[in-house]
C-alpha positions in Angstrom: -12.1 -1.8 13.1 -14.8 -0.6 10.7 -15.7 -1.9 7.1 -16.0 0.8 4.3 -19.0 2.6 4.6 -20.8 5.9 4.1 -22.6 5.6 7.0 -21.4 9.0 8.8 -22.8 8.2 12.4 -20.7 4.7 12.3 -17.4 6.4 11.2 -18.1 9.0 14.1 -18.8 6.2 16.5 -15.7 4.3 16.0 -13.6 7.4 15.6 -14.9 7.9 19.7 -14.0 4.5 20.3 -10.3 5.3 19.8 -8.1 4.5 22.3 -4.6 4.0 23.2 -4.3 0.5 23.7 -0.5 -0.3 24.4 1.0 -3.9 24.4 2.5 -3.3 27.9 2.4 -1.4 31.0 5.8 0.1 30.2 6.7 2.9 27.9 10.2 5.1 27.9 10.3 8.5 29.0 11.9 9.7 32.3 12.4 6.5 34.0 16.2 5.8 35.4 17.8 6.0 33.4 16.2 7.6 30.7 16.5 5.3 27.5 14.3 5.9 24.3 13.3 2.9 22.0 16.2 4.2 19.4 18.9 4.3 21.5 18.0 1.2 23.1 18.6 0.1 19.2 21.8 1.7 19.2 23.3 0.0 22.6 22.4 -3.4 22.0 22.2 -3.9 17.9 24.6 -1.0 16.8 27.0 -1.5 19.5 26.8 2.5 20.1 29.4 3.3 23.3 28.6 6.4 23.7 25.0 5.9 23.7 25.7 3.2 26.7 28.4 5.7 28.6 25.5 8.5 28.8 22.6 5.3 29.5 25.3 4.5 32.7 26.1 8.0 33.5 22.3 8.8 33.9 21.5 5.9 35.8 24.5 6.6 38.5 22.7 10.0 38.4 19.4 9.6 39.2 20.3 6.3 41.1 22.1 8.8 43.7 24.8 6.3 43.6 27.8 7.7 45.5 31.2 8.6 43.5 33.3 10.8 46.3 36.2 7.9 46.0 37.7 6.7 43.0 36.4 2.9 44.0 33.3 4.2 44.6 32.9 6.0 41.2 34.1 2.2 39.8 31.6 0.4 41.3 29.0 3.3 40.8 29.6 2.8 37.0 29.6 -0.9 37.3 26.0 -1.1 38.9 25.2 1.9 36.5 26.0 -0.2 33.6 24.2 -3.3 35.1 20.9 -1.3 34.8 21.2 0.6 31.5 21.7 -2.6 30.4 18.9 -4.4 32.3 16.8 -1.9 31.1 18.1 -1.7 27.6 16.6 -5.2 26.9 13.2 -5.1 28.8 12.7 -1.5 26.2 13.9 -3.1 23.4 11.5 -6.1 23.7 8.5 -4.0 23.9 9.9 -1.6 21.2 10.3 -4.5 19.1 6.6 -5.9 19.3 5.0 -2.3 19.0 7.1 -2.2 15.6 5.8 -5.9 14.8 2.2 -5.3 15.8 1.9 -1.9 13.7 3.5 -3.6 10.5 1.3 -7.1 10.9 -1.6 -4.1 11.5 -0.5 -2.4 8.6 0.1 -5.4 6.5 -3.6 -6.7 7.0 -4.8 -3.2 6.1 -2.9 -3.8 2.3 -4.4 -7.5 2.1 -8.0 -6.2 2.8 -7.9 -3.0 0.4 -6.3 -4.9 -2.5 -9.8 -7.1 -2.6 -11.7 -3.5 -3.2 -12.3 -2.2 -6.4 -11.3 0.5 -8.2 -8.1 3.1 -7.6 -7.1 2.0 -3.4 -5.3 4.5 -1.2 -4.3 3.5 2.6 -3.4 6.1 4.8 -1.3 5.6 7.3 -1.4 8.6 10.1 1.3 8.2 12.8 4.2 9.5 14.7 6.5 7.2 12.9 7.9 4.1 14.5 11.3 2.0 15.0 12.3 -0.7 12.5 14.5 -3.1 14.7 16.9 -5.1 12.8 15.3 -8.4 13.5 12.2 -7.3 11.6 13.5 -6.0 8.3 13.0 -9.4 6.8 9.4 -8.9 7.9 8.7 -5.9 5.9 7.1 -6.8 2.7 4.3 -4.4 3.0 5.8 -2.2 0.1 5.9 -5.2 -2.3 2.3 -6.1 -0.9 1.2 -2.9 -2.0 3.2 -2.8 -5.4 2.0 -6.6 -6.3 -1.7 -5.2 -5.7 -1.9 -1.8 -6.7 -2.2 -0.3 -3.5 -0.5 3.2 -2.8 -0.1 4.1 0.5 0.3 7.4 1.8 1.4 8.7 5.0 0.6 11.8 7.5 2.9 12.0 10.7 1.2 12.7 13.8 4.0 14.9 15.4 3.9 17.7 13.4 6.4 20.6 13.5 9.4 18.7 14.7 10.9 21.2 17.8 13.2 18.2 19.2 15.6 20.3 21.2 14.8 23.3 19.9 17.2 26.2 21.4 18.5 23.0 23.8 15.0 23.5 26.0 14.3 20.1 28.1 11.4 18.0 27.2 8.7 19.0 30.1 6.8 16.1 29.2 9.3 13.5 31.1 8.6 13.5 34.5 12.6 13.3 35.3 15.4 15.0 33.1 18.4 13.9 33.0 21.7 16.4 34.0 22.4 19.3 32.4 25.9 17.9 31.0 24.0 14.7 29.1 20.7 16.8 28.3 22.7 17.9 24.9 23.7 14.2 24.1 20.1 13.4 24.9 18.6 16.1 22.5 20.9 15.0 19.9 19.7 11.6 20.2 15.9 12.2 20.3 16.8 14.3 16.8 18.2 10.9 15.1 15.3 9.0 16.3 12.6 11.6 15.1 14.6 11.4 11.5 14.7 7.3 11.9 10.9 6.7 13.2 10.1 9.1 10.4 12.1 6.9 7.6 9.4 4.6 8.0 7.1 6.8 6.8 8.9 8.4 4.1 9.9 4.9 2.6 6.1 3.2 2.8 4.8 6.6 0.8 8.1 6.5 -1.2 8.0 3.1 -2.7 4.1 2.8 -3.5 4.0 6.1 -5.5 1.8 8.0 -2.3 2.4 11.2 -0.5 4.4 11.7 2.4 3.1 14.8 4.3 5.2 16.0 7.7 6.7 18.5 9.4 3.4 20.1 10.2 0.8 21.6 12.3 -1.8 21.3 10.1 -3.7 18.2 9.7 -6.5 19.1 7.3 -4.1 20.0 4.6 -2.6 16.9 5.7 -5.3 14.6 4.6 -6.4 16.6 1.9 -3.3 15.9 0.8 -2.8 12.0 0.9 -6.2 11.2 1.2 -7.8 13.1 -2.2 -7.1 11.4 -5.3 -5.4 14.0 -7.9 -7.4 15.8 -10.2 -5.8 15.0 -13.4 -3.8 11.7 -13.6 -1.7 10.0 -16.2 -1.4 5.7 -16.0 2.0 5.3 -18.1 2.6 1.6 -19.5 5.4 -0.2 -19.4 6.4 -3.8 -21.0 10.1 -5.0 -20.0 12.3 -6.6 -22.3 13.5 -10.3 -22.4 11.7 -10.2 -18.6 12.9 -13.3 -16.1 10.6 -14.6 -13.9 13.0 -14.3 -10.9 10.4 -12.9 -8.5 13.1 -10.0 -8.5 12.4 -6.1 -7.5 13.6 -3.9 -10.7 13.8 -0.4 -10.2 11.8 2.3 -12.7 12.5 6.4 -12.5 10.2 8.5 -13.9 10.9 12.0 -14.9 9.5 15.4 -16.6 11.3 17.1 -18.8 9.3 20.4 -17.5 8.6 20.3 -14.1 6.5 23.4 -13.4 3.8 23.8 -13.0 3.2 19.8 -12.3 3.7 17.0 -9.4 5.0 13.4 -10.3 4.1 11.2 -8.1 5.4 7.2 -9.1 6.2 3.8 -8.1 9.9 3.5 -7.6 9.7 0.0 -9.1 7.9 -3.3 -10.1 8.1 -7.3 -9.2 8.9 -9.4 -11.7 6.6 -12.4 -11.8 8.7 -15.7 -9.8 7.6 -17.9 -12.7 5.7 -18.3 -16.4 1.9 -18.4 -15.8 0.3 -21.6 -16.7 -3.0 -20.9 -18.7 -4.6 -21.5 -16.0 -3.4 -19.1 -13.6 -3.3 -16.5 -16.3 -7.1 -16.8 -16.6 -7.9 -17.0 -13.0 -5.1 -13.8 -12.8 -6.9 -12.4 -15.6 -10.9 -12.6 -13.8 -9.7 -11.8 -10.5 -8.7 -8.3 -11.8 -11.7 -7.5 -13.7 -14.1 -8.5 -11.0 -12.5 -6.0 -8.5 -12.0 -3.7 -11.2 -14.6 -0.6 -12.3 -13.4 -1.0 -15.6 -16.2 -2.1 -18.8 -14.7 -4.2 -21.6 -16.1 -5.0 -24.7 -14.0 -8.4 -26.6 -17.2 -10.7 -26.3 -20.5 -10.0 -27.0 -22.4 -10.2 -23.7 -25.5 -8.4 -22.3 -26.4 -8.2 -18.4 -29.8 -8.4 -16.7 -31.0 -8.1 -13.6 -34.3 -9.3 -11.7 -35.5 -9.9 -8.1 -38.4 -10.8 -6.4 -39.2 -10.0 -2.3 -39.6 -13.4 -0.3 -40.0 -11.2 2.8 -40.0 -8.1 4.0 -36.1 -8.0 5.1 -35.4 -11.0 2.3 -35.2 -11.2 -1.7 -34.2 -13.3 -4.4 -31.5 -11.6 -7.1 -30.8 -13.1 -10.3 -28.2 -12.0 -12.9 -28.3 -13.3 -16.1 -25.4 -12.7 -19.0 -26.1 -13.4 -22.3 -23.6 -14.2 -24.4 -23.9 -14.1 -28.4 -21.9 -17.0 -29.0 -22.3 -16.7 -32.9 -19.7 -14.1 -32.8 -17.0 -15.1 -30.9 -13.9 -17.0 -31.8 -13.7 -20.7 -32.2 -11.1 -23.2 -32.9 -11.9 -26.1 -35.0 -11.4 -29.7 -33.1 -12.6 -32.7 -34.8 -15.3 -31.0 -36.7 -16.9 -29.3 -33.7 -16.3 -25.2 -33.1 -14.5 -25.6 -29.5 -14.2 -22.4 -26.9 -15.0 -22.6 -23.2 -16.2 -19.4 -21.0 -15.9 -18.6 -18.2 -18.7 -16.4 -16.2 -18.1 -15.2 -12.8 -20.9 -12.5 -11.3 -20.3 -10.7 -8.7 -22.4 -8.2 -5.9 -20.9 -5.7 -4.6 -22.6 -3.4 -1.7 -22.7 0.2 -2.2 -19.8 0.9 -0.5 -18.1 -1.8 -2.9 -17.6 -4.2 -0.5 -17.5 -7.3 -2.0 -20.5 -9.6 -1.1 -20.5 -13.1 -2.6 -19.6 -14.2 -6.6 -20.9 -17.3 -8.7 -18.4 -18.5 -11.2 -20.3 -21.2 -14.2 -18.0 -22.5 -17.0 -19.4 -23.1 -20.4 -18.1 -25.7 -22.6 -18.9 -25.4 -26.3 -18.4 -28.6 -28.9 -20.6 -26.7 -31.6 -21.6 -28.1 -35.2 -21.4 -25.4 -37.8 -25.6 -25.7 -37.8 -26.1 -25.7 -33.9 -24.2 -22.7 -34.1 -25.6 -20.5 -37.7 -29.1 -22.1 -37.0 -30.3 -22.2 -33.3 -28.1 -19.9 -30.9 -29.9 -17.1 -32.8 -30.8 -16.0 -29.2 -27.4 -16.9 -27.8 -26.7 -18.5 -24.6 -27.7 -17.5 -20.9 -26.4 -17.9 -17.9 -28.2 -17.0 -14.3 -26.6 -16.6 -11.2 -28.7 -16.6 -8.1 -28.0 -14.6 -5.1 -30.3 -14.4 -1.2 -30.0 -10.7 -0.1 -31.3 -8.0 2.0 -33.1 -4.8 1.0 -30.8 -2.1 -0.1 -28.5 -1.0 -3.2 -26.0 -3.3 -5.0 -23.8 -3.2 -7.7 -23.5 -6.5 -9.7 -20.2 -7.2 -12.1 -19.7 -9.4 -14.6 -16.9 -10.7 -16.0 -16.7 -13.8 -18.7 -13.3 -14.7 -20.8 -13.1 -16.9 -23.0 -10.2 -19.5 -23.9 -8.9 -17.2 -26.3 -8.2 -14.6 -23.7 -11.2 -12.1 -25.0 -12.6 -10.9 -21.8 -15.6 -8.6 -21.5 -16.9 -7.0 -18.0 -20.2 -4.5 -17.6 -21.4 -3.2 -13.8 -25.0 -2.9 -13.5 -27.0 -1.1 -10.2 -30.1 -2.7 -8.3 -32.1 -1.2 -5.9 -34.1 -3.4 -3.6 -36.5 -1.5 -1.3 
């Protein structure tokens, strides 16, 4: 695991570090018999016959099992069948937590980009994987990624697919199976290359990214999913009479002239599961615009920065907003001019990992002559942060009750 960073040397380091690392000491591919994680699926969750006649029929063969007699090709395929079957389960197991541990893997990955700010992309490089039925209720990555803005895009590993191409054996199993099941076999290994692969092509599919497969060359591959597009258009939408069933709702997007453009969308959108409170909207409302890059102007606010060195390796930063609160919106209660704001401020590092925040409410009760007469200089808030030399960005966010909100960046450089 590494942090964002444009420190070169680190990402080179933990690139070396990469390792296979598998869950178990077991993985398919020319044992006896001869079972691959997606036809394990199809024996023991699809109920597949065929799949289990050629699982038996391999085992009797590389078992040696004798067959001269017509009770001893019975009992052959009895003791056959025992062991597909045996071995059916202990493969499915591990298939089943290698599917699990790259989702929850996966998953994580979503949670910790959505906190970044500005556009997020994950990409997801791999030879594709098995979705067992037991964890499809597991899968909420997509509408992780859709409820945070997240696209993911995916590169498969395998490149050019040559599953039996021209019917040639895999030379990478250390036992074949029989020339009468190697065509069954192929044909197999082609429906689990197109179902491993699904996985992909539905992660990039339903978060608006880019699926890129089917070949040998990986630097177009990343170019591809990893660089952001150079001309982009953000589309709005606002559904009508919208229920706050939690519900997925499909969207299509199309061009009327294709050429010589790309459209890459979301295939849908989440509806909310209830009403935000005023509350929550607010809190919704900040949360965005602090991990946003985005400046907004509805209140009038200035930011500042200052620090002072308490040691060499140590400093004190303060960020001070200051609002002009003669020229925002009030509501009149009992006389008074009433609006509360909030202020969050936020440090970034240059990477834009996020740091620490400070969040300070203000609440106003203002005669008509506290507010014409002495807030010519409006009002200011300071945050305080303790942090090492080095570069920072600081955000500000502050909104007000009646849903104004204004946001500025600023940079500081502490040697």
């Amino acid at each position: 695991m590494l942090d964002f960073t444009d420190d070169r040397a680190k990402l080179r380091d933990a690139l070396m570090r990469v390792k296979p690392s598998p869950i178990s000491n077991y993985e398919p591919g020319g044992e006896c018999p001869d079972i691959s994680y997606y036809m394990a699926d199809q024996i023991m969750n699809k109920h597949d016959p065929q799949a289990l006649e050629i699982a038996t029929q391999d085992a009797v063969d590389c078992l040696q099992l004798p067959t001269a007699t017509p009770a001893q090709a019975l009992a052959a395929k009895a003791a056959g069948q025992k062991v597909a079957i045996s071995t059916t389960e202990q493969i499915l197991v591990n298939a089943t937590e290698q599917s699990r541990l790259a989702l929850g893997t996966l998953r994580d990955v979503v949670r910790r980009t959505a906190l970044m700010p500005g556009q997020r992309t994950v990409v997801l490089v791999s030879p594709g994987f098995l979705l067992i039925d037991t964890l499809q209720t597991e899968v909420d990555i997509i509408e992780r990624a859709l409820r945070s803005n997240v696209i993911i895009s995916t590169l498969d590993g395998r490149g050019l697919s040559t599953v039996g191409a021209g019917g040639a054996p895999d030379i990478t199993k250390s036992r074949l199976p029989s020339p009468a099941l190697l065509p069954f076999y192929n044909q197999y290994e082609a429906r689990s290359v197109v179902a491993e692969s699904g996985v992909l092509s539905e992660l990039a599919d339903g978060t608006g990214g880019t699926y890129f497969h089917n070949s040998n060359d990986p630097v177009e591959g990343f170019r591809r999913t990893a660089a952001a597009p150079e001309y982009y258009y953000v589309l709005g939408f606002v559904p009508q009479n919208l229920k706050n069933d939690g519900k997925y709702h499909a969207l299509k997007v199309t061009l009327n002239d294709k050429h010589p453009y790309s459209l890459q969308a979301r295939k849908g959108y989440y509806a909310p599961n209830r009403a935000q409170s005023a509350a929550d909207q607010a809190k919704s409302d900040i949360q965005d615009a602090v991990f946003s890059q985005e400046e907004r102007n509805d209140l009038p606010i200035e930011l500042n920065t200052r620090f002072f060195k308490t040691r060499d390796d140590a400093a004190k930063l303060a960020v001070l907003v200051r609002v002009d609160v003669r020229h925002i919106r009030y509501q009149k209660v009992d006389g008074r001019n009433r609006n509360d704001l909030i202020v969050v401020s936020a440090l970034f590092d240059r990477n834009g990992n996020f740091i620490q925040g400070d969040q300070k409410t203000l609440e106003m009760r203002l005669t008509d002559n506290t507010l014409q007469n002495k807030l010519d200089k409006g009002v200011t808030l300071r945050a305080n942060f303790d942090v090492k030399p080095g570069s920072y960005l600081v955000r500000c966010v502050v909104r007000d009750d009646e849903g104004d909100l204004s946001a500025h960046n600023g940079a500081v450089e502490i040697p």
